[in-house]
C-alpha positions in Angstrom: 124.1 176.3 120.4 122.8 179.5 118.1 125.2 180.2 114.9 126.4 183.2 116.6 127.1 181.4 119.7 129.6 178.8 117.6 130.9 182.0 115.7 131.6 183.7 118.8 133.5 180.2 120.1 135.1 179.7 116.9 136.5 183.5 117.0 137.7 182.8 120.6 139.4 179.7 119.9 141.6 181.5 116.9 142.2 184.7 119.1 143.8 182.0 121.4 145.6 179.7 118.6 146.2 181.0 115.6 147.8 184.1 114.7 146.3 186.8 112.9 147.4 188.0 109.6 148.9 191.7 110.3 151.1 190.0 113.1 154.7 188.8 111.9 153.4 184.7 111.8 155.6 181.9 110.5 152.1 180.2 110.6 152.4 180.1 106.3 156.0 177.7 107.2 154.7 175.7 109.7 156.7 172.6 110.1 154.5 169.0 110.3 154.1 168.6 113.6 152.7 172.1 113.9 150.4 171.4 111.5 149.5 167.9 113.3 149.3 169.7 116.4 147.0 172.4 115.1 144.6 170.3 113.4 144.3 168.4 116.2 143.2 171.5 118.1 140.9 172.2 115.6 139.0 169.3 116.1 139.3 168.6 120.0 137.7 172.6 119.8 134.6 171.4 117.8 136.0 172.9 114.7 137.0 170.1 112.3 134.6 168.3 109.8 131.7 170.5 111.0 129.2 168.9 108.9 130.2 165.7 108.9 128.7 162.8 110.7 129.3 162.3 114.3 129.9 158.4 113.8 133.3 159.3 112.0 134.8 161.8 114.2 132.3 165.0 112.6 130.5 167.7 114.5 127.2 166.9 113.1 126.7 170.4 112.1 124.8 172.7 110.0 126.5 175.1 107.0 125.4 177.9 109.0 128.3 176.8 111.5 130.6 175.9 108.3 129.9 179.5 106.9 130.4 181.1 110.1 133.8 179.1 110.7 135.1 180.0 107.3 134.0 184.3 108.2 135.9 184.5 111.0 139.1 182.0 110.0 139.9 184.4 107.1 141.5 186.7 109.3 143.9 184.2 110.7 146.9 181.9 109.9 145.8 178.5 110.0 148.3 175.9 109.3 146.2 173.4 108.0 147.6 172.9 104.5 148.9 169.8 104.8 145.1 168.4 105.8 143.5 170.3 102.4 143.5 167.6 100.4 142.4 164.8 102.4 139.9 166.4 103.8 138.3 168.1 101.1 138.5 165.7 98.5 140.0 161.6 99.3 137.5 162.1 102.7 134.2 163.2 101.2 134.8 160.2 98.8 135.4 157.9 101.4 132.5 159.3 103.4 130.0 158.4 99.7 131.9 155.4 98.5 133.6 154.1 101.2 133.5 150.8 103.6 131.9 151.1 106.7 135.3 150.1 108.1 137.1 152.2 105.4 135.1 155.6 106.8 135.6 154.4 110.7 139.3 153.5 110.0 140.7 156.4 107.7 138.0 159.7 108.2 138.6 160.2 112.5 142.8 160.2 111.6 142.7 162.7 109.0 140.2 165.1 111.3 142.9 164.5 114.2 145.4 165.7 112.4 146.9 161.8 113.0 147.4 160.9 109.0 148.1 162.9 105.8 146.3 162.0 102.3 147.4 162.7 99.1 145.1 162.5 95.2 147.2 160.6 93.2 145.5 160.8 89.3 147.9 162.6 86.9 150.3 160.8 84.9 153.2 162.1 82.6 151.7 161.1 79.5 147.7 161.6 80.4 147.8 166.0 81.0 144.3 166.9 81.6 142.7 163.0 80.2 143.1 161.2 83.8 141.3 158.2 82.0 144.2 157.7 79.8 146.5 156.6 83.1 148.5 153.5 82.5 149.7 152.7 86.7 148.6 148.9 86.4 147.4 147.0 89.5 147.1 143.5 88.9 145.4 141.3 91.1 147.7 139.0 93.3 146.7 135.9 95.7 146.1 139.0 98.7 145.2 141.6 96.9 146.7 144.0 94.1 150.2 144.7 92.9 150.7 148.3 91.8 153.1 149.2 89.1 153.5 152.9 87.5 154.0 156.5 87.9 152.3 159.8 89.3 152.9 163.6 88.6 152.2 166.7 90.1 150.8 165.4 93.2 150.4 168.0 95.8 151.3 167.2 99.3 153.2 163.7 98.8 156.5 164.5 100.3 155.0 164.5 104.2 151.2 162.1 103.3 150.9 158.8 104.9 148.0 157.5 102.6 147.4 158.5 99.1 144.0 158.0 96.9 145.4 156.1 93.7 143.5 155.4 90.5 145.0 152.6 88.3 144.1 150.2 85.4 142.9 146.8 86.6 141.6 146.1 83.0 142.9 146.8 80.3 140.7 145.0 77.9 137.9 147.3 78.8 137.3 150.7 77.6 139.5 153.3 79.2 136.8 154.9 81.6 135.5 151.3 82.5 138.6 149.2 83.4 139.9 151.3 86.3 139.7 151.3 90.2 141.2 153.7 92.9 142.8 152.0 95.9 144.3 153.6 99.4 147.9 153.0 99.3 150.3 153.6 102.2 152.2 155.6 100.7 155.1 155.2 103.5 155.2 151.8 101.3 159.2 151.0 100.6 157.8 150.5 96.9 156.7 154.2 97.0 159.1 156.7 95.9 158.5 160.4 95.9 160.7 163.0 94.0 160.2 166.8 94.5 159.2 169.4 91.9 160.6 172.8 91.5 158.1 175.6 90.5 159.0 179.4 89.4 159.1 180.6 92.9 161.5 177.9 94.0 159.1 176.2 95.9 158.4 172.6 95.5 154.8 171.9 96.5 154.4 168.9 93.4 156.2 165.8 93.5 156.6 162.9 90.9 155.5 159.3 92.4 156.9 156.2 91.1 155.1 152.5 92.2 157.7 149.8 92.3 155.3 146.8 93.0 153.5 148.2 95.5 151.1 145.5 97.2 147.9 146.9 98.4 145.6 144.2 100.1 141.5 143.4 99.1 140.0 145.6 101.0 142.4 148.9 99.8 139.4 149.3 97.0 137.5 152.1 97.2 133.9 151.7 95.5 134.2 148.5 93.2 136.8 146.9 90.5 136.6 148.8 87.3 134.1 151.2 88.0 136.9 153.5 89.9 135.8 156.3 87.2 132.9 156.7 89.0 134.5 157.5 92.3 136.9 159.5 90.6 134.5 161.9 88.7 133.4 162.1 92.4 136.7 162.9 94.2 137.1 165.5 91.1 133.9 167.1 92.2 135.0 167.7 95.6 138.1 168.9 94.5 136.6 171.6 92.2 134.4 172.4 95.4 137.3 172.5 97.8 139.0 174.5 95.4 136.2 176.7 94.4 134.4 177.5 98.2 137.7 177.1 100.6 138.4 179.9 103.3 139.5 182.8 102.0 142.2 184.5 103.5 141.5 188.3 103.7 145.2 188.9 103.5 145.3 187.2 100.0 148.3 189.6 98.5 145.9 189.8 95.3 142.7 190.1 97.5 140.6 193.2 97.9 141.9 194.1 101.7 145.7 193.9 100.7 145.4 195.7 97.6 143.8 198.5 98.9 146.4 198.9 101.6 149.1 198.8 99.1 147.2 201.5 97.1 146.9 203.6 100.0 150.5 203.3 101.0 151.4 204.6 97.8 148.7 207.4 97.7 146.7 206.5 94.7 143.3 206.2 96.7 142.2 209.1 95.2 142.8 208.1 91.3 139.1 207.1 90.0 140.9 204.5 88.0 142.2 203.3 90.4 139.5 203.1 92.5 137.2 201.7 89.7 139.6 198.9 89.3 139.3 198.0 93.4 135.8 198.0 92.9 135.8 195.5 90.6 137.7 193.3 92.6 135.5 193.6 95.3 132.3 192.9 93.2 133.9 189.3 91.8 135.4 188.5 95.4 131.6 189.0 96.6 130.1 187.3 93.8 132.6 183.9 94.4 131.5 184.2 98.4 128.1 184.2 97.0 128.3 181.1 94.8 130.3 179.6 97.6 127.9 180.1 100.4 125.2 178.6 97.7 126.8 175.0 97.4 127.3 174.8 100.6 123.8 175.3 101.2 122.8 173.2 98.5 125.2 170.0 99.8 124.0 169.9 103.3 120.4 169.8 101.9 121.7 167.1 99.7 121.0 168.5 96.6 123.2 167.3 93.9 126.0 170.1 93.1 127.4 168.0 89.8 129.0 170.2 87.2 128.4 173.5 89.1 131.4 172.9 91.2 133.5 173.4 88.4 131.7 177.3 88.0 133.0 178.0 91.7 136.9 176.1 90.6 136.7 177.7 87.3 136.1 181.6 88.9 138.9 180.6 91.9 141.1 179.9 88.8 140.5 182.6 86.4 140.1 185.9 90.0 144.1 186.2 90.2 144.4 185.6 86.6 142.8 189.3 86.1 143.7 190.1 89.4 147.2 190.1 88.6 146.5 191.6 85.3 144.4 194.6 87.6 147.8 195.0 90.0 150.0 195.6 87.0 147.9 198.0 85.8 147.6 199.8 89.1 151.1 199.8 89.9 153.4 199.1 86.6 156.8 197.9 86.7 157.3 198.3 90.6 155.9 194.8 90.6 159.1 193.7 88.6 161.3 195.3 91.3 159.8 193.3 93.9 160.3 195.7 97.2 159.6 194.4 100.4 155.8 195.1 100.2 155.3 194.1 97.0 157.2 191.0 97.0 154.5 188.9 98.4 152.5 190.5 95.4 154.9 189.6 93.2 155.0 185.7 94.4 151.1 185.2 94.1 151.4 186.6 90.3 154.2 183.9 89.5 151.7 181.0 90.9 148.6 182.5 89.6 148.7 180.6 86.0 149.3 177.1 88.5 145.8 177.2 89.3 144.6 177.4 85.9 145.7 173.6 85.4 145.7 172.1 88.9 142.1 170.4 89.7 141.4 170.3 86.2 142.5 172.6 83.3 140.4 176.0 82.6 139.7 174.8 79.2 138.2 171.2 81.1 136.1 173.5 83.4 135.0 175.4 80.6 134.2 171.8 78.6 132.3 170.4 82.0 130.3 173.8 82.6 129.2 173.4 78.4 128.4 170.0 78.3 126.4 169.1 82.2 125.3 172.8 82.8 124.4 174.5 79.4 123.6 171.3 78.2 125.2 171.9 74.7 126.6 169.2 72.9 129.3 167.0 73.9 132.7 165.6 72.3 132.5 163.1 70.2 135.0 161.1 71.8 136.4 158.5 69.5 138.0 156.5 71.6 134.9 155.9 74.3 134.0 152.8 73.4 137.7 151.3 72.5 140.0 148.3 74.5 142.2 150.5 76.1 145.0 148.1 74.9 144.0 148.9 71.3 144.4 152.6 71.9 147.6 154.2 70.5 149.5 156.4 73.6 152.8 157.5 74.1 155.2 156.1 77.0 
């Protein structure tokens, strides 16, 4: 099958399923079951995990397909938030450091649609160090008993499984002396409290670990070298985040604004229309970069530190962007009417996305160090016990 050939199926498949954006959708509050239900369509369609391997419940595919998928899906609702974070960051780990049994048992659920996976890595008292985390998991006669807490992770409310980095060592250094396990996270152990953001949503939740019991083979990669895999998982989370689809309706995309500008009649103020063309120029450059990885990962060429370019300009676009619509159309964002109220939502969460995946300032430190190759931190406390370190509770 040709590229346009899957892009034409793809297109027919969403014309069929999905709703497009200028209809009135509830596909944005989809309940679980939709979400299951859609995802599962996805992939009986040919349109989940489209480069992955066949052997785990892939298409096999080329990024041709992937970038011909992602063109046409930005024009429609796809209730597939629930399946973001396993599948593009916990998955592609599994799928590099992960069992044979590990990738055959977990990968083919999470492309059904059957299971949910959360990242469990920040703790209360870490912010942006995730190597300071003090969950324990100590080893029992069967396996691991896990003790500790978790913050801001996305998604836990309705997961199944969650990817969980905790201290097995604690004599060691604290990048050497940790491991991530797979934890059900359905465990009675598990308990999972929501947090509220400024919109009133509550996408984050806090995770507590009340001796948890995972069993042997819950490790991902080995014992104490679970920095490694999470440096990975980050990486595919800065990617995810960075080169996702891009809805064209994006309230602080190019597209929207420029029907809200011409429902208000400024289409014809040069400012104005400098401003858009701005917006369109960045919005083409990130498409750019994005088709680029992609590229680059199914040649397998490393990507590295350059996914945190493609997070860090997904971070910092409705940053300026919402700086851009205030400009355009002054305190009528404040007022919130009924066409400017989705506007008005996406500039409350804009400054989220300048800490989730990795603080901008992290990015910016990453980019510097692995890219420009200019000199790194010192960092003290490399090389100490992490039980001789001095943290806060």
């Amino acid at each position: 099958m040709s590229t346009d050939e899957f892009r034409a199926n793809a297109l027919a498949w969403l014309q069929q399923n999905a709703k497009p954006f200028d209809e009135n959708s509830q596909g944005a509050s989809a309940t679980i079951e939709e979400s299951k239900a859609f995802q599962k369509g996805l992939w009986e369609a040919g349109l989940a995990g489209i480069t992955w391997p066949e052997e785990y419940g892939g298409q096999g595919l080329g990024t041709a397909e992937q970038l011909a998928f992602n063109e046409v899906a930005a024009d429609f609702r796809m209730p597939v938030g629930p399946f973001v974070i396993g599948l593009g960051m916990p998955a592609p780990t599994l799928l590099e450091f992960g069992t044979e049994e590990q990738k055959k048992r977990y990968i083919p659920p999470m492309l059904r649609g059957d299971e949910i996976w959360s990242q469990l890595f920040s703790e209360p008292s870490g912010g942006s160090d995730v190597a300071s985390l003090q969950t324990s998991a100590v080893r029992t006669e069967t396996g691991w008993m896990i003790n500790g807490q978790k913050v801001w992770t996305s998604g836990a409310q309705f997961s199944d499984y969650g990817a969980v980095l905790a201290r097995t060592d604690p004599a060691r250094p604290k990048h050497q002396g940790i491991t991530m396990f797979i934890v059900d996270l359905r465990h009675p152990g598990v308990t999972v409290r929501p947090l509220v953001v400024a919109t009133g949503d509550a996408p984050f939740n806090e995770v507590f670990f009340d001796d948890v019991h995972v069993p042997e083979d819950a490790v991902i990669g080995e014992v104490n070298n679970g920095w490694t895999v999470a440096v990975a998982m980050l990486r595919y989370e800065r990617v995810t985040i960075g080169t996702g689809v891009r809805a064209r309706s994006n309230p602080l995309g190019y597209d929207a604004l420029v029907e809200l500008v011409r429902a208000r009649g400024l289409e014809g103020d040069a400012s104005v229309r400098r401003r858009l063309a701005q917006v369109a120029a960045r919005e083409s450059a990130m498409r750019s970069y994005s088709s680029v990885l992609h590229q680059e990962a199914r040649a397998g060429l490393p990507i590295g530190a350059r996914g945190s370019a493609a997070k860090l300009a997904g971070a910092t676009f409705p940053l300026w962007v919402s700086d851009v619509v205030q400009e355009i159309f002054g305190e009528e964002i404040a007022l919130q009417t009924p066409d400017t109220l989705p506007l008005a939502r996406s500039i409350l969460v804009a400054p989220g996305g300048a800490t989730a995946g990795g603080s901008n300032e992290i990015q910016r430190n990453i980019i510097a160090e692995r890219v420009l190759g200019l000199p790194k931190d010192a960092g003290v406390d490399k090389n100490v016990p992490f039980n001789q370190l001095k943290l806060s509770k």
